[in-house]
C-alpha positions as CSV (number, residue, x, y, z in Angstrom):
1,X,0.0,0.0,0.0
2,X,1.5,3.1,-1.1
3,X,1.6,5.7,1.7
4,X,-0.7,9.0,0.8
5,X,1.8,11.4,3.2
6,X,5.2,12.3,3.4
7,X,7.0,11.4,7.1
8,X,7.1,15.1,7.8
9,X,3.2,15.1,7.1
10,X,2.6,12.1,9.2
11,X,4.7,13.4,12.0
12,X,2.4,16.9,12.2
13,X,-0.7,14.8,12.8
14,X,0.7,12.6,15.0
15,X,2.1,16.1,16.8
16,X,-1.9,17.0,16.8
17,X,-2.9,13.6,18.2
18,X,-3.9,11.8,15.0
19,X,-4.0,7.7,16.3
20,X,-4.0,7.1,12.6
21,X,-1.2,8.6,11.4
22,X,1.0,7.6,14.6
23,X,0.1,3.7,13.8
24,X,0.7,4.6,9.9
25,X,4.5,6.3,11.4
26,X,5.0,2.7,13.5
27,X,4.5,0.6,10.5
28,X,6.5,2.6,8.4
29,X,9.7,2.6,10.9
30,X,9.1,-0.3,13.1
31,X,11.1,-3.1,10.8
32,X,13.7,-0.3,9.6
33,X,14.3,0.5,13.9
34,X,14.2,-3.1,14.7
35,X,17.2,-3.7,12.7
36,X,19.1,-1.4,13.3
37,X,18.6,-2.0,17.4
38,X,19.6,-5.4,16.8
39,X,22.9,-5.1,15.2
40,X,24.2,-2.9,18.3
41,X,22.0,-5.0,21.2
42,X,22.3,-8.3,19.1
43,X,19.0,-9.0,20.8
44,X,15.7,-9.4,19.3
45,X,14.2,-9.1,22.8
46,X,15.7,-5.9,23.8
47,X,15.6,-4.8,20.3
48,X,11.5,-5.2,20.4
49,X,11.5,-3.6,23.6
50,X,13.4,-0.8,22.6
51,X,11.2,0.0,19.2
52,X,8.5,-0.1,21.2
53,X,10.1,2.6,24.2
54,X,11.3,4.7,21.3
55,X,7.4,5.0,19.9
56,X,6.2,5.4,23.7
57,X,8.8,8.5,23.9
58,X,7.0,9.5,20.4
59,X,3.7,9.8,21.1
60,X,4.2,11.2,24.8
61,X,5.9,14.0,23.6
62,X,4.0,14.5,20.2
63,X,3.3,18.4,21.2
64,X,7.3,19.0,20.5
65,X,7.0,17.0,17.7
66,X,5.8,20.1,14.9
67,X,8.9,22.2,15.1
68,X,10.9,18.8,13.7
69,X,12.4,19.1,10.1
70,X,13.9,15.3,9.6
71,X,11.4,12.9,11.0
72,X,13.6,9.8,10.3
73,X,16.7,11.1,12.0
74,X,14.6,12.3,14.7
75,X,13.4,9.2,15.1
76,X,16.7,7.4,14.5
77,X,18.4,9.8,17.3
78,X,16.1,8.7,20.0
79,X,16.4,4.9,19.4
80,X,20.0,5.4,18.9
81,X,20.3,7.3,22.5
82,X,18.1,4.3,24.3
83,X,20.0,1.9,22.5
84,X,23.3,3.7,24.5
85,X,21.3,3.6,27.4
86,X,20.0,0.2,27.3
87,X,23.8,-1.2,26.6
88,X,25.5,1.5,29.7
89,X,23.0,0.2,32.4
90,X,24.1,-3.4,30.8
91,X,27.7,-3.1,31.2
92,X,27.0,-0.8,34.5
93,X,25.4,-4.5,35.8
94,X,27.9,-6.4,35.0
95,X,30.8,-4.5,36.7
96,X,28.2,-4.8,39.4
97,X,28.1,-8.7,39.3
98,X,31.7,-8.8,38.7
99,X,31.8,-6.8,42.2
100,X,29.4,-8.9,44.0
101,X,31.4,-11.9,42.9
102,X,34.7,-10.5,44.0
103,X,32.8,-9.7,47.1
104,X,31.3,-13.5,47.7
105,X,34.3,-14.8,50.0
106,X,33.9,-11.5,51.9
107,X,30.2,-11.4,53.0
108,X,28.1,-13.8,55.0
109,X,25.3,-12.7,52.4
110,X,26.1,-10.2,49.4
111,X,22.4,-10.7,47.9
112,X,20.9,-9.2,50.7
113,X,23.6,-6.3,50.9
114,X,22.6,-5.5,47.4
115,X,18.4,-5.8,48.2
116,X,19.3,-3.4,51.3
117,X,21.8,-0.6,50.0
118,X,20.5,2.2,50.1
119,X,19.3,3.0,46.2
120,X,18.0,-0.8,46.3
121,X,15.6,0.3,48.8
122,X,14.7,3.7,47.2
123,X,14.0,2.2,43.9
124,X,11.6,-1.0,45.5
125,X,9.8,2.2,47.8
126,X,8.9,3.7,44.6
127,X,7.8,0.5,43.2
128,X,5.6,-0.2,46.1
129,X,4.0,3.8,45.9
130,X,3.0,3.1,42.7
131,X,0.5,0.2,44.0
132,X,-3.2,0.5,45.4
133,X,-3.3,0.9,48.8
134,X,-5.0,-2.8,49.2
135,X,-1.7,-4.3,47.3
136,X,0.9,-2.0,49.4
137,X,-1.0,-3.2,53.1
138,X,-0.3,-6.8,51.7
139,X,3.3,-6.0,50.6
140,X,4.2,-4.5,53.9
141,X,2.3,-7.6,56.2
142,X,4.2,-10.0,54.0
143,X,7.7,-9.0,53.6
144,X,8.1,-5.8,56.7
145,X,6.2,-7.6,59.5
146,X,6.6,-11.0,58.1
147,X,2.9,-12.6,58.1
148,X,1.6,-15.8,56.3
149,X,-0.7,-16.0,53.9
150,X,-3.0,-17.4,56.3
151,X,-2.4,-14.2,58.7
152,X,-2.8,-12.0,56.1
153,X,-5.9,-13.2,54.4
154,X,-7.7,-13.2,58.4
155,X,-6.8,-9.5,58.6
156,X,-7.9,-8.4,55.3
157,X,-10.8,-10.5,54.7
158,X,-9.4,-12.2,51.9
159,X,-8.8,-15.9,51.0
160,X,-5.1,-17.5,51.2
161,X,-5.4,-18.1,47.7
162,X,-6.2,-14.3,46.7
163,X,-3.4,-13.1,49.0
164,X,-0.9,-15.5,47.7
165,X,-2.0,-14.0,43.9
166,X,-2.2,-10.8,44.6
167,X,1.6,-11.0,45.6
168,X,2.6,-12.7,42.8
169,X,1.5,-9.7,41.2
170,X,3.0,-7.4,43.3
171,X,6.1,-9.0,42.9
172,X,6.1,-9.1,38.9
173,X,5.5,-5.3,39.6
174,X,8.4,-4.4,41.6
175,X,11.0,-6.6,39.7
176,X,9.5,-4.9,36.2
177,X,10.0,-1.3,38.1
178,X,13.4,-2.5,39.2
179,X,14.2,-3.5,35.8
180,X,13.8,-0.3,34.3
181,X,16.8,1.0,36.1
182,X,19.4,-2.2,37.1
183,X,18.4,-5.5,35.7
184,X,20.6,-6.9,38.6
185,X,18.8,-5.5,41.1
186,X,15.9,-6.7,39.5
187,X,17.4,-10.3,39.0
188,X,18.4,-10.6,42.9
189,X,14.9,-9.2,44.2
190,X,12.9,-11.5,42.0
191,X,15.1,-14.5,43.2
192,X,15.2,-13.4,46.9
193,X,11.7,-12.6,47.5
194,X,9.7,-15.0,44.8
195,X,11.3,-17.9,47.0
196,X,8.9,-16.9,49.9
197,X,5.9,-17.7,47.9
198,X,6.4,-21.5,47.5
């Protein structure tokens, strides 16, 4: 299908909030991004996930988007700069899981020295503020004052089953939100605290 608009043309409507012409603008780029991701994440994961941040970033920002003159190096630029991104916070890991296995012979339990560092902490608070209120009560019984299922389903009103689900949940939450910024972090809370469900 031959496309009626130029990018430039397709890039003012989606700049006006036209859902046509920003799914039009996907289709157009989408395979074109996705390989170039790919050769510099060698990935097709993080190279999906990345496409998909770099439209995100496109259409919540599509009232700057009228004042650009080169749609496709626009576009280009920001997949380029989360690719960076995306491969710094990578290596930034693995110096940190080079560190914590240097470390191993020197701590009773590294894992939980990561989980309770200080920007470990700051990054799962803001993980659990982003929850209902219901799910945060349920976070805080289970892992701050250490209830069962059983006790915590008697003080809600809840069945063991729902509790126990609803933490799965909040758990998937937290390591998602974690994996935004340190996919370590995110590793080690997901294997420290899923454990506790079994």
């Amino acid at each position: 299908m031959e496309h009626l608009y130029t990018d430039r043309e397709l890039l003012q409507q989606v700049a006006e909030g036209n859902k046509v012409a920003f799914r039009l603008l996907f289709d157009l780029y989408r395979v074109r991004l996705f390989s170039f991701v790919l050769q510099l994440t060698s990935s097709r994961v993080d190279a999906e996930e990345i496409v998909q941040d770099v439209f995100t970033k496109l259409w919540e920002s599509r009232a700057s988007l009228t004042n650009v003159e080169y749609p496709g190096k626009y576009i280009y630029t920001i997949a380029r700069n989360k690719t960076i991104n995306h491969l710094t916070k990578i290596a930034r890991d693995r110096q940190l899981m080079q560190q914590l296995l240097v470390n191993l012979s020197q701590s009773d339990n590294p894992v939980e020295e990561i989980l309770q560092a200080q920007e470990s902490q700051r990054m799962i608070a803001e993980a659990v503020s982003r929850l209902s209120a219901q799910r945060q009560t349920i976070f805080r019984l289970s892992r701050e004052q250490g209830l069962s299922h059983e006790e915590i389903a008697a003080r809600l009103g809840l069945s063991k089953s729902r509790v126990k689900n609803m933490l799965v949940e909040i758990l998937k939450h937290i390591r998602d939100y974690l994996a935004r910024y340190s996919a370590l972090v995110s590793a080690i809370f997901w294997m420290s605290y899923s454990l506790q469900l079994l």
